[in-house]
Structure formats: structure tokens, C-alpha cells
C-alpha positions as CSV (number, residue, x, y, z in Angstrom):
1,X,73.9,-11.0,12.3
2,X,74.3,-7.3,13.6
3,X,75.6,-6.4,10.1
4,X,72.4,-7.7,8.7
5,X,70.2,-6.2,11.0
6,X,71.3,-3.0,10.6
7,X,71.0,-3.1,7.1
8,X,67.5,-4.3,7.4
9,X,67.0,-1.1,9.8
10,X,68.5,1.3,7.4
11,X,66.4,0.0,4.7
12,X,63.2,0.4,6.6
13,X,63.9,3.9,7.1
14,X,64.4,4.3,3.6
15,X,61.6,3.1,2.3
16,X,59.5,4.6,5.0
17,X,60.6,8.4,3.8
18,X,60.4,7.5,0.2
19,X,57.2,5.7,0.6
20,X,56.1,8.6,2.7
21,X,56.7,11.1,-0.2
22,X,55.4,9.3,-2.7
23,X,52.1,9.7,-0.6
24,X,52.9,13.2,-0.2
25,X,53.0,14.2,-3.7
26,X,50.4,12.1,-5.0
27,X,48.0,14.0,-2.4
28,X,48.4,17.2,-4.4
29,X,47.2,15.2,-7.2
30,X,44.2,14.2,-5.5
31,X,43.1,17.5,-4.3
32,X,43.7,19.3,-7.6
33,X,40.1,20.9,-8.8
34,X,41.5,21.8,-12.3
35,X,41.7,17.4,-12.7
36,X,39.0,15.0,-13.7
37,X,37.6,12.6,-11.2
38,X,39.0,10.2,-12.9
39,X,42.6,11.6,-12.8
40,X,42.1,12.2,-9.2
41,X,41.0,8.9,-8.6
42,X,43.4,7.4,-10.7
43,X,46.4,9.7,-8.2
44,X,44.6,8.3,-5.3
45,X,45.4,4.8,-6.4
46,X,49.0,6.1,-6.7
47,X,49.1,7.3,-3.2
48,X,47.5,3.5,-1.6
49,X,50.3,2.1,-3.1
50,X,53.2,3.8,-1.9
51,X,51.6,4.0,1.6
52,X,52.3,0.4,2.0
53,X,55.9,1.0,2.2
54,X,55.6,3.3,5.5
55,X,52.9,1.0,6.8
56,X,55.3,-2.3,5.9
57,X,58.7,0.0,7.5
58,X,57.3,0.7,10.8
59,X,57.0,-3.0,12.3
60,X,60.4,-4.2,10.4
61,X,61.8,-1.0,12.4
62,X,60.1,-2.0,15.4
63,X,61.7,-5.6,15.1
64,X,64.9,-4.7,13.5
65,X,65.6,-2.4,16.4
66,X,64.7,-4.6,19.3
67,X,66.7,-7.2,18.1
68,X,69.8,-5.0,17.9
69,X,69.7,-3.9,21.1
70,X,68.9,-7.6,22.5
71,X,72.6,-8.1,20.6
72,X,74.3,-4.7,22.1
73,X,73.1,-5.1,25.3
74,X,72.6,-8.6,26.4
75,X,73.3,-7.7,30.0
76,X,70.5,-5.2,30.3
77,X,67.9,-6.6,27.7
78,X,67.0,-10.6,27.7
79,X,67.0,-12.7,24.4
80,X,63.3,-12.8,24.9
81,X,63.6,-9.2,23.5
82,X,64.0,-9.9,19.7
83,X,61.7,-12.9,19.8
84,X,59.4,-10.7,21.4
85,X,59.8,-8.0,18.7
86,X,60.1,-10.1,15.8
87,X,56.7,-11.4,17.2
88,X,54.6,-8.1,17.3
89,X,56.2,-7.7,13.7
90,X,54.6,-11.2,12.5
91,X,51.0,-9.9,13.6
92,X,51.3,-6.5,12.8
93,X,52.0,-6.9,8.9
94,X,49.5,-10.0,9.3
95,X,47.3,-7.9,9.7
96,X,48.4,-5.4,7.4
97,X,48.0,-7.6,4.8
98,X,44.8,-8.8,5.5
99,X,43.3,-5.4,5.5
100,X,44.6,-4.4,2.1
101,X,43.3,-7.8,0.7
102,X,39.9,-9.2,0.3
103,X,39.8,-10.4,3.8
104,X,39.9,-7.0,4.9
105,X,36.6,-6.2,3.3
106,X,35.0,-9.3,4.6
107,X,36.2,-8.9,8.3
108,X,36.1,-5.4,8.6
109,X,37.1,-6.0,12.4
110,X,40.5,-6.3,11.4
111,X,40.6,-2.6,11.5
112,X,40.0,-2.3,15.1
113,X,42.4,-5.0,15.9
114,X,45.3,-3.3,13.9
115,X,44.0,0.0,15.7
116,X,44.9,-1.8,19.3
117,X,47.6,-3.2,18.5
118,X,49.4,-0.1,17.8
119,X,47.8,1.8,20.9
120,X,49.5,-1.3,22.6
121,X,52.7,-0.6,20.6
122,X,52.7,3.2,21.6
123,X,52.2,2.6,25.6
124,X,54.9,-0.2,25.6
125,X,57.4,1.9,24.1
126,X,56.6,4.8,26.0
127,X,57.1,3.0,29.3
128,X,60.4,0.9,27.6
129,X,61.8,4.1,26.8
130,X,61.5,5.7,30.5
131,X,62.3,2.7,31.9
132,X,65.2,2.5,29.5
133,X,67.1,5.4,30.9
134,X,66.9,4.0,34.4
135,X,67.8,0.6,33.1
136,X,71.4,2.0,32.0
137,X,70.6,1.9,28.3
138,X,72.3,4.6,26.4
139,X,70.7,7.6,26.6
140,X,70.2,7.9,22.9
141,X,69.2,4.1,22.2
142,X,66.2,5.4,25.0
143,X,65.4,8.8,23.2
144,X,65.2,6.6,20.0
145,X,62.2,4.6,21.6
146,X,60.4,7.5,23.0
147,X,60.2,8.9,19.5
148,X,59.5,6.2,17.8
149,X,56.8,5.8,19.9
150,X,55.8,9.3,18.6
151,X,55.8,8.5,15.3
152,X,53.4,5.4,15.7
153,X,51.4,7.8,17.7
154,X,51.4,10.0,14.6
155,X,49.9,7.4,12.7
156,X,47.1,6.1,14.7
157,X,46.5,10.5,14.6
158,X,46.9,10.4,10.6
159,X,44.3,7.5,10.5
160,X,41.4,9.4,12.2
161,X,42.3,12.5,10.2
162,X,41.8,10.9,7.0
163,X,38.4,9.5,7.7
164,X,36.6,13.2,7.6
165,X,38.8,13.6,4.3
166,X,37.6,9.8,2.9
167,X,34.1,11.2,3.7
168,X,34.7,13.7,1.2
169,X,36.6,11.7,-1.6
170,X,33.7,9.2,-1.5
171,X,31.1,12.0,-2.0
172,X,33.3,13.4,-4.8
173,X,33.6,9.7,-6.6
174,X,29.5,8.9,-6.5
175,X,28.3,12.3,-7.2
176,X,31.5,14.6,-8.8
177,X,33.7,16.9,-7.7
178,X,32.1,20.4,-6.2
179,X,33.5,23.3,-4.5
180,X,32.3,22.1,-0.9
181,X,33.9,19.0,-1.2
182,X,37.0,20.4,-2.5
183,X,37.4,22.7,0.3
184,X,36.7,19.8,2.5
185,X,39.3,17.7,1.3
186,X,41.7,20.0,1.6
187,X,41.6,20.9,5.0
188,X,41.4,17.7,6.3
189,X,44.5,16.5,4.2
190,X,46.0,20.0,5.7
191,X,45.3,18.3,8.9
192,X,47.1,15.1,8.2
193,X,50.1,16.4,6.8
194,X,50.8,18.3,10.2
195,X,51.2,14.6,11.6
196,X,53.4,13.4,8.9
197,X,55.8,16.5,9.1
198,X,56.2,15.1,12.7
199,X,56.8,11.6,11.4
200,X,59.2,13.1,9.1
201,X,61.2,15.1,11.6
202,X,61.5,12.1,13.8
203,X,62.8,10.0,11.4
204,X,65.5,12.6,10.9
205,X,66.5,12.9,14.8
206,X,66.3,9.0,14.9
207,X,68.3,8.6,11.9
208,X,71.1,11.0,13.9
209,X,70.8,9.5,16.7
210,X,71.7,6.3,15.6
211,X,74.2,7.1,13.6
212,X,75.8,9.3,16.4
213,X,75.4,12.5,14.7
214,X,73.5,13.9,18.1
215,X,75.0,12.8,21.0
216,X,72.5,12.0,24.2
């Protein structure tokens, strides 16, 4: 069982990153001038698609990880832990789902409720990871939280930022491509990709940490 959930934890990471890249690079596409709408649009498609693997990764880290402490540290975490986890997991990529299919368009809620969800995510890990150093959990197994944590932070952030920059795509698709809305797409991306260097570099750290490579 730990075997397997640490290979289900390693994979997560890995697609996160790789996901995350794809995104990266196909948002140069998108916010090249010298392309056609269409091209652009066609990039942007592209860059939706590899975004699912980041927003798939994060709950199967989320669950993944809980579940392997619940197995490490049974005296200091209950079993309730991974069933708890794994739980969140369940209605997180629910609802991931549902908002990248036709339900999503029809219950336009769903956004909101995602949205909560991972404010709810965020404060429960921040206090699990202050808690956890007073609990007697490692001192690295509680960094880990507090930046993951972070990191979903950093995607609620990324969210808002991209809604000036959708603004701006939208007016490019109904009435072309113009020097103003360039501009404005590129600053807002500018924005976002602030947010996603900091997912990156906590990826990295967690990555260490978990593999020992920084000792806490």
C-alpha cells in the first residue's frame, strides 16, 4: 500500500510540472501578434488541455499525501485521515469534471463551489501544518503542508488573474486582434505567471523535502 501510494504521489507531481509547462509554452503562443486568431485560438485550446493535468494533480496530491502520513504516523494522525483526504479528492475532481463538461455551462454555480472548496482547502492545511509541528510530526512532513497550502493559494490567485486576461481574449475572438488587446493580454498573463513561478518553486522544495534532499 505505501509503495503504491507513493508512486501515485510521485506521479502527481509529475504530471503537475509537465502539465504546467505545457500551459506555459502554449501561452506564448496565445499572445503572439505576428499569429492569426485562429492560430492563437487554436494554441489556446492547447493550453485548456494540458491545464487539466495540474488541476487533476493537486487533489490526488492532496489525498495521496494524507494517506501516507495516516500510514507513517498512525500514533499521531487517525485513520479517519485518509478517508478524510481521499474524500475532499472525490468532490474536488467532481467538480472539476463537471465544470469542464457541459454541466459546467449549465450550472455555472459550480464555479463558486470549486472556488470554496479550495479556500476551505487552503485554511485547513494552513492550520494542519502549524498544528503539525506541535503535534510531533516531522518537521519537514509539516513544512510540506504549509507549502502546499501555498501552492493551492497560488491557484485560487492564478484564477482571478486570468479573468482580466479572458476579458481580453474574448474581445480579440468576436472583433480581432488589436494593439490594445494585445498589450492587455500580455500583462495580465505577466501577472499570472508570477503565481505559477511560485507553484513551480514549491513543487521543487516539496519534491526535496520529501525525498530528504533538505533536511527540516
Amino acid at each position: 500500500m505505501h509503495t503504491a501510494l507513493l508512486y501515485i504521489h510521485v506521479l502527481a507531481l509529475v504530471y503537475w510540472l509537465g502539465g504546467d509547462l505545457g500551459t506555459y509554452l502554449s501561452s506564448r503562443h496565445v499572445l503572439r501578434s505576428d499569429l492569426g486568431v485562429e492560430s492563437r485560438q487554436t494554441a489556446f485550446k492547447i493550453l485548456m488541455e494540458c491545464d487539466m493535468g495540474p488541476r487533476l494533480a493537486m487533489p490526488i496530491i492532496l489525498g495521496s499525501g494524507c494517506h501516507l502520513a495516516a500510514l507513517l504516523w498512525p500514533t499521531l494522525l487517525p485513520a479517519e485521515t485518509a478517508l478524510l483526504g481521499w474524500l475532499v479528492v472525490a468532490i474536488w475532481m467532481g467538480l472539476i469534471a463537471a465544470l469542464h463538461s457541459p454541466i459546467g455551462h449549465r450550472m455555472p454555480s459550480l464555479a463558486q463551489w470549486d472556488l470554496r472548496l479550495r479556500f476551505a482547502v487552503v485554511c485547513t492545511l494552513l492550520a494542519a501544518g502549524t498544528y503539525g509541528f506541535t503535534l510531533g510530526l516531522p518537521g519537514w512532513v509539516a513544512l510540506k503542508i504549509l507549502i502546499f497550502a501555498v501552492l493551492v493559494a497560488c491557484g485560487i490567485a492564478v484564477r482571478f488573474g486570468l479573468k482580466p486576461f479572458a476579458l481580453a481574449y474574448l474581445q480579440m475572438i468576436n472583433e480581432g486582434a488589436s494593439e490594445a488587446g494585445n498589450t492587455a493580454m500580455i500583462t495580465h498573463m505577466g501577472v499570472v505567471r508570477r503565481y505559477v513561478w511560485i507553484i513551480w518553486l514549491g513543487l521543487f522544495v516539496n519534491a526535496a523535502l520529501g525525498l530528504r534532499v533538505i533536511t527540516f
